[in-house]
DOPA-13485 format. One record per residue (C-alpha): residue in three letters; x, y, z. Coordinates in steps of 0.5 Angstrom, whole numbers, padded with zeros to 4 digits, always signed. Example, Ala and Ser with C-alpha at 12.3 -4.5 7.8 and 13.67 -1.06 7.14 Angstrom:
REM DOPA-13485
Ala+0025-0009+0016;Ser+0027-0002+0014;
//
This chain:
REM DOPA-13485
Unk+0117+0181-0176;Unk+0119+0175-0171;Unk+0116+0169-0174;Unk+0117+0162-0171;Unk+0117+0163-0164;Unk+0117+0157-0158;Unk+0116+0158-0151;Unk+0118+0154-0146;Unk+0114+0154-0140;Unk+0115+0151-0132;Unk+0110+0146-0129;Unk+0104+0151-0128;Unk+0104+0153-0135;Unk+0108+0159-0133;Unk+0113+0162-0140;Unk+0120+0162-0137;Unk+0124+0162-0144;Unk+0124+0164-0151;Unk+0126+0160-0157;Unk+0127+0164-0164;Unk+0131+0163-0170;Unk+0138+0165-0169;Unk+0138+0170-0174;Unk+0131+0174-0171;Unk+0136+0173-0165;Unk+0142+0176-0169;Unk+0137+0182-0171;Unk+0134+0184-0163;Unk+0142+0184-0161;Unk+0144+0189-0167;Unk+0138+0194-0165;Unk+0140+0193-0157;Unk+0145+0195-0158;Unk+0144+0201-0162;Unk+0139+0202-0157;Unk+0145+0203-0152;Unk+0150+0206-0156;Unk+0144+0212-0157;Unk+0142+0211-0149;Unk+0150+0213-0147;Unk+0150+0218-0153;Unk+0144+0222-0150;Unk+0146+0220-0142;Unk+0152+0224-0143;Unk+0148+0231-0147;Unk+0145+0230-0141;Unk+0151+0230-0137;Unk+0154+0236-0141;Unk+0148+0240-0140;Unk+0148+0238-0133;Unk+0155+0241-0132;Unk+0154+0247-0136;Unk+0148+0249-0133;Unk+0152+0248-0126;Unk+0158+0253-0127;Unk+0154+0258-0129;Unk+0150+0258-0123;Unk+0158+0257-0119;Unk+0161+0262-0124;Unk+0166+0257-0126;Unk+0168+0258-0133;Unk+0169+0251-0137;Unk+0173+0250-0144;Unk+0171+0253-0150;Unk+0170+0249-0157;Unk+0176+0252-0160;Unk+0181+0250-0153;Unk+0179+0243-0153;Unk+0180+0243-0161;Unk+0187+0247-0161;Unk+0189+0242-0156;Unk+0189+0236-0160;
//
């Protein structure tokens, strides 16, 4: 876990940065943006169901799998 952290702190004692090895910063940074990658991943599923969801309501046929794949 992260070891050696330093603050540093304004006139009131109040925590305003944070100083770390430079390889726990490497470490958060790689899980951050794993972490977004995963988020945009999910946020478009999202998005997909929503626009599934929506044309059957509307009665809008979408492409099928097989279509999107004979294109390519």
């Amino acid at each position: 876990m992260i070891t050696d952290i330093q603050y540093v702190v304004d006139n009131t004692g109040s925590k305003i940065s944070v100083i770390l090895p430079f390889m726990e910063w490497e470490k958060l940074n790689l899980e951050y943006q794993k972490l977004q990658k995963k988020m945009e991943i999910m946020l478009g599923i999202q998005s997909s169901m929503m626009e599934i969801k929506e044309a059957k309501k509307t009665g809008v046929k979408l492409q099928t799998l097989t279509d999107f794949l004979d294109e390519n």
